[in-house]
C-alpha positions, 0 to 999 in steps of 0.5 A: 354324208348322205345329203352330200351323196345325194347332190353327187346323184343329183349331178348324175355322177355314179358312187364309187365303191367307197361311196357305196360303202359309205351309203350302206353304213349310213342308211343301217345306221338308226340315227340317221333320219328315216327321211334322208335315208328315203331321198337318197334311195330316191336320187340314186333311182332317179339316177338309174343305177349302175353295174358297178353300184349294183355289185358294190351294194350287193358286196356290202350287204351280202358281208353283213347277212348271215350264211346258209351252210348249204351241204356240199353233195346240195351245193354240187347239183347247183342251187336255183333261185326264181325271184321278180325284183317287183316294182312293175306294179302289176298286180300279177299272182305269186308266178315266181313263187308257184314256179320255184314249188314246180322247179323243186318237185324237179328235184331242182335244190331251190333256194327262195329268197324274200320278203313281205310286200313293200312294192305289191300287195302279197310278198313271197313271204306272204304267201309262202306264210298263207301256204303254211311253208315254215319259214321261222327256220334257223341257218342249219334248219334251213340246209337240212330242208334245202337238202330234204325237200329240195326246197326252202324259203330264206325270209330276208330280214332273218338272215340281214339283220341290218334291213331293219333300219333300212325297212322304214326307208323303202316303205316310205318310198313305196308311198310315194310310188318310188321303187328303190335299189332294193328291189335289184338287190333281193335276188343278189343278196340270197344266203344260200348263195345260190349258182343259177338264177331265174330273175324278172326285171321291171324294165327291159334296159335292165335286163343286161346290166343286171345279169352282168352284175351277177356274172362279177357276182360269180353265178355259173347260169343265169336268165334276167327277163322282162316280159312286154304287156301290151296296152290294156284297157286304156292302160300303156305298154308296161313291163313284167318282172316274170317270162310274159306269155302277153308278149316278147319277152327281153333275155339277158342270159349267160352260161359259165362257159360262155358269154352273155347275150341278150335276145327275145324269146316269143310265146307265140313259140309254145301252145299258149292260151289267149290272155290278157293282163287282167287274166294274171292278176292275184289278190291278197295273201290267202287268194293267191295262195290258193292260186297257186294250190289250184295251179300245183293241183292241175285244176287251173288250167288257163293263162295262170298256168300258161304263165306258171308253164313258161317260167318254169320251163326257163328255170328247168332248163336253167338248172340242167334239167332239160335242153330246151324251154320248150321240153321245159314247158312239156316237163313243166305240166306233166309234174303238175298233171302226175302230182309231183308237183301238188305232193312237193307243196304237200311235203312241205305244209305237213306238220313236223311231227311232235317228239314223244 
């Protein structure tokens, strides 16, 4: 099945929703050769991937994970997810991370989804572990702390138990430096089936596509981003999955009550210290960990908060909590410089108390 998928991609012919559901029973399926499974995921990038194919991969994969009973007075004040895709391969810190624990200490319900590393050295689920947030939570636990703490972490492969014959796969197209479907996908198979999404793309073509997929997905608001990053030491242009404060940065965003457009936002709009790539740059797990400590605390106050400030004004202003991205910004520091944001992030590390 999959040898003959990979020969229609080959002949740049885009997969019907039946082949899609084809493709997805075969790439679950553990007898199938972990190597197949890899050249198609191969073919089907090399292709570029389709609107139709995005939602229809979504579709069968979000039929199979396991759901989130999210509280109805919760799922009314709109659930955000802040997520990259990865696969820019830049070596940034956790920003999306650091902005979901700055969005929540908004009292935004924030909802993250992910994984470990496959395309970069620390996942989300990385640092959030390196954080000491539980993740080991069951469906029901997980509402109850969506709804408490305004904040939970959904670590993927608890909630879509199929990824693990898939796992192999895209590791071994992370070797060969080939991103995959998955990638897209993270923020559009969420459990807790989230209404408002921040999501950074690697590539600004991908930009429109993508937020029109999630528009048939059925979200009310929604900004994809991909950041420019200029030519550093000797290095091409490249692309950030996150608001970039290097650059303009390409949006793709829509609101239920009207229709998508795409536009560019400049950081030049907002008082943003001088910086470069290398200034962005993250560590393994526990490095970035402290990152983000030191951001939610207010004692890194250069171009990582910058980066931090910014998108997380994006996603204030996504969630209703401000009318512009600029008053996002202002909101954004002052929960950090009040220690709103460093008490959520503590609120959330505090051990569960022992029963008697």
């Amino acid at each position: 099945m999959l040898d003959d998928l990979i020969q229609r991609l080959a002949d740049r012919h885009p997969l019907s929703s039946g082949e899609v559901a084809d493709a997805v029973q075969s790439l679950i399926d553990e007898t199938v050769a972990v190597e197949a499974k890899a050249d198609f995921l191969t073919a089907l990038a090399r292709k570029g991937e389709s609107t139709g194919e995005i939602a229809a991969f979504a579709r069968e994969l979000r039929a199979r994970s396991i759901p989130v009973p999210v509280d109805s007075g919760t799922r009314q004040q709109d659930v955000l997810d802040v997520v990259g895709t990865g696969g820019d391969r830049l070596g940034t810190f956790n920003i999306s991370t650091c902005t979901a624990l700055v969005a929540a200490a908004a009292g935004v319900p924030v909802a993250k989804h992910g994984n470990r590393a496959v395309t970069s050295q620390t996942g989300s689920a990385d640092v959030i572990e390196a954080l000491g947030i539980r993740f080991d939570l069951t469906p029901t636990e997980a509402a109850a702390a969506l709804h408490e703490h305004r904040f939970v972490f959904l670590f993927a492969p608890a909630y879509h138990p199929a990824f693990r014959h898939i796992a192999p796969a895209r590791k071994l197209c992370a070797s060969r430096g080939q991103r995959t479907i998955f990638n897209l996908l993270g923020p559009l198979l969420n459990p807790a089936l989230p209404s408002v999404a921040l999501v950074g793309v690697p590539d600004p073509a991908l930009c429109e596509p993508f937020a029109r997929v999630l528009q048939e997905l059925g979200l009310r608001r929604a900004m994809v981003v991909s950041g420019h990053v200029p030519a550093w030491e000797g290095e091409p242009p490249a692309a950030l999955d996150e608001f970039s404060t290097l650059g303009p940065t390409t949006v793709a965003e829509f609101h239920h009550d009207r229709g998508l457009a795409v536009s560019m936002f400049d950081p030049a709009l907002l008082p943003l210290q001088p910086a470069k790539l290398t200034d962005l740059r993250g560590g393994d797990r526990e490095a970035n960990a402290q990152i983000i400590r030191e951001i939610l605390a207010g004692r890194e106050r250069g171009p990582k908060r910058d980066a931090v400030l910014l998108n997380a004004a994006a996603a204030l202003f996504l969630a209703g909590k401000t009318e512009s991205i600029l008053e996002g910004w202002e909101r954004a520091g002052g929960l950090i410089d009040s220690g709103t944001a460093a008490a959520t992030l503590a609120a959330l590390t505090r051990p569960k108390p022992v029963s008697a």
